[in-house]
RODO-2510 file (C-alpha; in nm, 4 decimals, decimal comma):
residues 281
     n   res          X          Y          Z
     1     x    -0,5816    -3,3555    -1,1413
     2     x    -0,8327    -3,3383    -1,4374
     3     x    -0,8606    -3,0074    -1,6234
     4     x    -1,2057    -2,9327    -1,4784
     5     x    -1,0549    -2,9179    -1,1604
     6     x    -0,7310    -2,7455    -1,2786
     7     x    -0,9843    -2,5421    -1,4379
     8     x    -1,1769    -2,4179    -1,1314
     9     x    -0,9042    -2,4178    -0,9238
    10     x    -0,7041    -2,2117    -1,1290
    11     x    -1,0182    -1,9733    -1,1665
    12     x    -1,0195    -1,9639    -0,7825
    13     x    -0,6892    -1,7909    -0,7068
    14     x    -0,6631    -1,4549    -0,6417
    15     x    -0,5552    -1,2450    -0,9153
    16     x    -0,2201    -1,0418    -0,9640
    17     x    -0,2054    -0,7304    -0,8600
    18     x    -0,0437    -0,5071    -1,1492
    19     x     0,2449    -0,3416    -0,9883
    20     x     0,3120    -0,0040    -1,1354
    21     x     0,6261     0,1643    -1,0011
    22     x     0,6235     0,5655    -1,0079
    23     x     0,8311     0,8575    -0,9264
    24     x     0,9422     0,9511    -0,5659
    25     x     0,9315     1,2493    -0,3851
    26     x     1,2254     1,4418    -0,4637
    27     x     1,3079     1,4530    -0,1303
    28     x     1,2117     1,3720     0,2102
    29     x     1,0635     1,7077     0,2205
    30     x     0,8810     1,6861    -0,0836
    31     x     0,5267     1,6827    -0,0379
    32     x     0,4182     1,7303    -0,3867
    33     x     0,4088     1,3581    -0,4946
    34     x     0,0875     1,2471    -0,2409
    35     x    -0,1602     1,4547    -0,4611
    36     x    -0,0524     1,2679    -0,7817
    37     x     0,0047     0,9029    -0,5795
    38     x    -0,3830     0,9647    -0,5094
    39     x    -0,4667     1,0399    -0,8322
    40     x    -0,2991     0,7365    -0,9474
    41     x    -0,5045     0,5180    -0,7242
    42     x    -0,8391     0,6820    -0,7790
    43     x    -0,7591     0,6012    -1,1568
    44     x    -0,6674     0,2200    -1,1020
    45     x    -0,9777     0,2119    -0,8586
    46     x    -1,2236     0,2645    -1,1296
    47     x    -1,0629     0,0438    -1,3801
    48     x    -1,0175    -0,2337    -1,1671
    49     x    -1,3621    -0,3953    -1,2579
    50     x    -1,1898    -0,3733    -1,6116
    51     x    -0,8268    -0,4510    -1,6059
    52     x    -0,7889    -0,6070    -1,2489
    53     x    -0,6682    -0,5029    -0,9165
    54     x    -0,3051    -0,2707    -0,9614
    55     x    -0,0941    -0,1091    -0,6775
    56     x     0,1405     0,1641    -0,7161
    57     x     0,4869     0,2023    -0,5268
    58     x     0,7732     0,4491    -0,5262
    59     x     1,0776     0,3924    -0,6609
    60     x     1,3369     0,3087    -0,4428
    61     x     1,5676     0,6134    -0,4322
    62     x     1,4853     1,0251    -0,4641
    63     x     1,5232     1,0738    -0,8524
    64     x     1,5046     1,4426    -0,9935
    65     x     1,2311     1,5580    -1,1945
    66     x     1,4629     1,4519    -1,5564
    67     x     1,6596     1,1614    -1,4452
    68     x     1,2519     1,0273    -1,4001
    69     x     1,1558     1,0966    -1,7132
    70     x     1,4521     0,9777    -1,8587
    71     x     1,3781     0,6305    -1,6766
    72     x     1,0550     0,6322    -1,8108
    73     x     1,1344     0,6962    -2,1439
    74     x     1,4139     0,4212    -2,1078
    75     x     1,1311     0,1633    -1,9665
    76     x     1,3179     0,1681    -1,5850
    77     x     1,0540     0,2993    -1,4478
    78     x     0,6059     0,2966    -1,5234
    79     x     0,5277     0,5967    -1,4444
    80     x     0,5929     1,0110    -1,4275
    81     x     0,4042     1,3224    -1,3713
    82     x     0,5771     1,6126    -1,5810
    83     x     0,4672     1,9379    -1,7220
    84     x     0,4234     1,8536    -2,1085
    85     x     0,6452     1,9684    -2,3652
    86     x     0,7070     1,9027    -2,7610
    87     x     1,0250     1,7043    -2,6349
    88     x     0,8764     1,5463    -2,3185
    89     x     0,5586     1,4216    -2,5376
    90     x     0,7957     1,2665    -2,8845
    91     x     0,9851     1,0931    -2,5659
    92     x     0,7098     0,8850    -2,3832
    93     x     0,3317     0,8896    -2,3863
    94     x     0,0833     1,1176    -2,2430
    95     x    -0,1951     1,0544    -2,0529
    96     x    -0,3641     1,3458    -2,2021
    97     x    -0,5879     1,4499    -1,8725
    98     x    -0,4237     1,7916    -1,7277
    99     x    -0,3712     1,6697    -1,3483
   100     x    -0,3611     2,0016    -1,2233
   101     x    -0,6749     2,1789    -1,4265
   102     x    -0,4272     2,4037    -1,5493
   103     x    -0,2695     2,5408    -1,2019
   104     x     0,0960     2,4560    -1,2408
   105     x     0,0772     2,7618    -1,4652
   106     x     0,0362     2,9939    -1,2181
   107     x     0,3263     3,1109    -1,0629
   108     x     0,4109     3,2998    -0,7686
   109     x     0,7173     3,4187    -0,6767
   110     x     0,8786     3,2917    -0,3602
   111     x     1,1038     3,5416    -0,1813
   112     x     1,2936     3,6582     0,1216
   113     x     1,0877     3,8504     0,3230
   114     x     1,3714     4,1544     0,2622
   115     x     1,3142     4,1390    -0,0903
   116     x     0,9354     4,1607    -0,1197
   117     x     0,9106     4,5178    -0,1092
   118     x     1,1338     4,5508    -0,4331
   119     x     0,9799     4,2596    -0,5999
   120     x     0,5847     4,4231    -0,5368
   121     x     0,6905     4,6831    -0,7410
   122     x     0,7193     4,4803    -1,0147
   123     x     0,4779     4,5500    -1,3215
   124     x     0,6386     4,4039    -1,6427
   125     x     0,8546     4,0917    -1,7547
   126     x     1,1183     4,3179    -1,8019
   127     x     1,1048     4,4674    -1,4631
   128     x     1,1286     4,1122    -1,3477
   129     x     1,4142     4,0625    -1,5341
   130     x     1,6407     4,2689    -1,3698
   131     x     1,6393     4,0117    -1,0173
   132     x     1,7352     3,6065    -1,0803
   133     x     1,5205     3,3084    -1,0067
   134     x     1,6239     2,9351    -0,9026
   135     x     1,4964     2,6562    -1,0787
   136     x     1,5757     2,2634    -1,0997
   137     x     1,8022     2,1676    -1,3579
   138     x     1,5825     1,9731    -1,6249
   139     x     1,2880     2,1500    -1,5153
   140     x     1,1030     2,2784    -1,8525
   141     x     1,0221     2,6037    -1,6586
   142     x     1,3953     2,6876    -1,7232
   143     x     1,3384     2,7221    -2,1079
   144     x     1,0419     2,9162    -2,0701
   145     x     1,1676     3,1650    -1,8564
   146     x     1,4915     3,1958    -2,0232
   147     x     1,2485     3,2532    -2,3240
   148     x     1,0532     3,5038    -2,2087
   149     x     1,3772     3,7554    -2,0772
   150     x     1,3886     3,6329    -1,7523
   151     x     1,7507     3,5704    -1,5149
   152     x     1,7396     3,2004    -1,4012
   153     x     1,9960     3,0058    -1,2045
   154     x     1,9428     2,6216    -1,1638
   155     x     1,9841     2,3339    -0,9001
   156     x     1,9297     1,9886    -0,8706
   157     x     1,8995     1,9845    -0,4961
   158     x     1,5276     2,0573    -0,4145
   159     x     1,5687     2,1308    -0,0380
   160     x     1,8970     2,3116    -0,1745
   161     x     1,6813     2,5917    -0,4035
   162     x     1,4998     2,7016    -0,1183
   163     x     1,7900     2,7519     0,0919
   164     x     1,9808     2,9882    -0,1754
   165     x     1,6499     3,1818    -0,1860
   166     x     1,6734     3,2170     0,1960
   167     x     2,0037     3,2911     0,1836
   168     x     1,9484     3,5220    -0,1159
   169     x     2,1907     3,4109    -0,3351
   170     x     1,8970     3,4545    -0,5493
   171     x     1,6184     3,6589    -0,5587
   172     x     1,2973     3,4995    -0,6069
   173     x     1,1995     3,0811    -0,6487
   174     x     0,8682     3,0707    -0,9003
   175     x     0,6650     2,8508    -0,7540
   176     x     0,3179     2,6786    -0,8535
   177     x     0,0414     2,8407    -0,6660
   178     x    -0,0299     2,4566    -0,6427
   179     x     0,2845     2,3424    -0,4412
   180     x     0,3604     2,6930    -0,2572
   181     x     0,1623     2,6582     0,0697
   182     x     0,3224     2,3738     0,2327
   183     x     0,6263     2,4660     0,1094
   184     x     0,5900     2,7580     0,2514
   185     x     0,4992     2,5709     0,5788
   186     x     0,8055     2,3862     0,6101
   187     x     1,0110     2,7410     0,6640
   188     x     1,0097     2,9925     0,9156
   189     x     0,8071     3,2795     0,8021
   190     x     1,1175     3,5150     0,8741
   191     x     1,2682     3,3188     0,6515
   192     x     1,0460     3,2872     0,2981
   193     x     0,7136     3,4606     0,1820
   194     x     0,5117     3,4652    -0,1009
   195     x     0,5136     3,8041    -0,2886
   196     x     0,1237     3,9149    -0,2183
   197     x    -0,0770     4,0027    -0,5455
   198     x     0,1265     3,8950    -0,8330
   199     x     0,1575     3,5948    -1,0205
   200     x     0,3046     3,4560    -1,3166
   201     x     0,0987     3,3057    -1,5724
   202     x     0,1829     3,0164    -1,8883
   203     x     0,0362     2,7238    -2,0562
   204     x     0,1436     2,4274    -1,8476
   205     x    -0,0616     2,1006    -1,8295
   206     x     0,1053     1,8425    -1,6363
   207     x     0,0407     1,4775    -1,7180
   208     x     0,0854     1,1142    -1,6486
   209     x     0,3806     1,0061    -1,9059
   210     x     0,4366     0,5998    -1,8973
   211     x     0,6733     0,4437    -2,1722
   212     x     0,5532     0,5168    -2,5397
   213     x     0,5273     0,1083    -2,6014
   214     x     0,2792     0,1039    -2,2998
   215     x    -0,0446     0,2071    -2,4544
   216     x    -0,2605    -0,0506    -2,2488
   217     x    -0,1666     0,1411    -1,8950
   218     x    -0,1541     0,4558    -2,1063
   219     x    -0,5529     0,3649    -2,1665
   220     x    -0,6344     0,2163    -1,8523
   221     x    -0,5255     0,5491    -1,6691
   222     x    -0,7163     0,7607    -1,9585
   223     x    -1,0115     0,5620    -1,8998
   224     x    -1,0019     0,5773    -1,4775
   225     x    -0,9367     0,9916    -1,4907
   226     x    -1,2079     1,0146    -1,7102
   227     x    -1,4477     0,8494    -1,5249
   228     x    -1,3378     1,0295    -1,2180
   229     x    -1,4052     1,3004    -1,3642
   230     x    -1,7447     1,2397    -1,5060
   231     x    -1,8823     1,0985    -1,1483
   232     x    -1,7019     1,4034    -0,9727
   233     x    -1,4390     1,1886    -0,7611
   234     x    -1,1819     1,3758    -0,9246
   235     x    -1,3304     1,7137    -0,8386
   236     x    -1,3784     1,6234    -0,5004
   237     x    -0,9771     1,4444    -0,4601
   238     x    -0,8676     1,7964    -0,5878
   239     x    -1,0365     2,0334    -0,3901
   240     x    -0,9694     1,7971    -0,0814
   241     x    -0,6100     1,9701    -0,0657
   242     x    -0,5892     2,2406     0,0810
   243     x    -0,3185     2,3954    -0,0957
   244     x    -0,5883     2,3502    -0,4372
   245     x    -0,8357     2,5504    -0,2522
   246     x    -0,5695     2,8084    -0,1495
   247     x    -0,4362     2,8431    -0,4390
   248     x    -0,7875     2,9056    -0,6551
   249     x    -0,8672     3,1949    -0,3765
   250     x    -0,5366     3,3574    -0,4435
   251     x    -0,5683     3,3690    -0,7877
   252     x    -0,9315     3,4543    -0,7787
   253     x    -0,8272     3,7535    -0,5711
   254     x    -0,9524     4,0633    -0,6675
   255     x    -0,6693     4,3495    -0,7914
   256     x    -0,4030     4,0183    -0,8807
   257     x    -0,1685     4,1381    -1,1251
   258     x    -0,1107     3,8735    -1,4042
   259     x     0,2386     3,8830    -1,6304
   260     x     0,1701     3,6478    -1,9104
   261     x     0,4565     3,4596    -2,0428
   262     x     0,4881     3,2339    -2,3678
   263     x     0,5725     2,8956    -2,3259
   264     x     0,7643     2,8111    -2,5994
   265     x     0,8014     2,4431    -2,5049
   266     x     0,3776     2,4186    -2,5445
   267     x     0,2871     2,0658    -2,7714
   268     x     0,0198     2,0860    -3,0114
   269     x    -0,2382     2,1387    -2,7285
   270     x    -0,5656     2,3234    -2,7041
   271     x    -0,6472     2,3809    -2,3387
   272     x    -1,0020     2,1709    -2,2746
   273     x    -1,3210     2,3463    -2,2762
   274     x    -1,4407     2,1682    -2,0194
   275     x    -1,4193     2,3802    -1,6923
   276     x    -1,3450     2,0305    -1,4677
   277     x    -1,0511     1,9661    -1,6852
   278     x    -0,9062     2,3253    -1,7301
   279     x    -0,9118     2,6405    -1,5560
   280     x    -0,8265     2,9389    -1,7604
   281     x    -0,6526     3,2291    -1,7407
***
């Protein structure tokens, strides 16, 4: 074969598909993932004219919120979406485009039904710190709760946490006013409810964390959020969930009492100006 036709034969395959492997669900319960799989693919949809076509897939086995990261960091696995931290961003490298506008901030507190009377009394952080919350093991809210006064137990079964709350081995489960609702749907309402009016508030922008040697997917996902965002497909992927829109009416409620906590764990971060990027407190 000459090389003009090696040439224009090899120009007429198809090209590669990039294959970018991310974190599972957590479980086969976990819902939380299909928001940020979504995101992912809007993102490689508008760079494709640039960099190619690119598919994401799962990893093969429920990891845990740290053992992902850890894989990441490790280069076993492309791709995570964490809450960002000091340690979490010297680790691997951020995609520095808040996936959640700023909502995995807001927390509210996930109870037995028994229990919400006492708990809708509450009025300070150090009221709250009288009853004990369940978190994952590895999860950064751990530190910041711990931080601010606050009683937390941890897990590393997801499914698990929600059972002890149900149970009421512990007291409350902060969860983001982000993930809550189908959560909540999963369970009997006899079962868990969502203390009405009160919510937990701290610095917590969640990003897209790939290896820190991988700075061309690092910029190709930089450059497809962005111009989401500027043509409004990213505005209209987020309020396509319903638990998004629930959540902004719940904390656009009016009488919602806010407790402010410090995050501790906060990088050197300055929360956007620009309303599509960050919604603030």
């Amino acid at each position: 074969m000459s090389r003009w036709l090696l040439w224009l034969w090899l120009v007429a395959l198809p090209a590669v598909a990039l294959e970018i492997t991310h974190r599972p669900a957590e479980s086969g319960q976990d819902q939380r993932v299909n928001y940020f799989v979504a995101l992912l693919a809007l993102a490689l949809e508008k760079t494709a004219p640039d960099h190619g076509p690119a598919r994401a897939r799962p990893f093969d086995q429920p990891l845990s919120q740290a053992r992902a990261f850890e894989m990441v960091a490790r280069g076993e696995l492309d791709l995570v979406w964490s809450m960002a931290s000091r340690e979490r961003m010297d680790k691997a490298r951020a995609v520095p485009v808040p996936l959640l506008k700023g909502l995995l901030g807001y927390r509210v507190l996930l109870a037995h039904p028994q229990s919400l009377a006492r708990l809708g009394e509450i009025g300070s952080l150090s009221a709250l710190g009288g009853f004990t919350a369940i978190q994952g093991a590895g999860w950064p809210d751990v530190d910041i709760l711990r931080a601010n006064g606050l009683e937390v137990q941890t897990a590393t079964d997801y499914d698990g946490m929600f059972r002890m709350v149900m149970g009421r081995r512990v007291d409350y489960f902060p969860r983001s006013v982000a993930e809550v609702w189908p959560e909540l749907a999963r369970h009997p309402p006899q079962a868990l409810a969502v203390v009405p009016g009160l919510v937990l508030y701290y610095p917590a922008p969640i990003y897209f964390f790939v290896h820190p040697d991988n700075r061309a997917l690092a910029g190709r996902l930089e450059t497809g959020l962005r111009r989401a965002v500027a043509d409004g497909s990213f505005e209209r992927l987020f309020l396509a969930q319903e638990e998004h829109r629930r959540a902004l009416a719940f904390i656009g409620a009016p009488g919602l009492r806010r407790l402010a906590l410090e995050n501790p764990l906060m990088p050197d971060f300055v929360p956007p100006a620009d309303p599509r990027l960050w919604l603030g407190p």
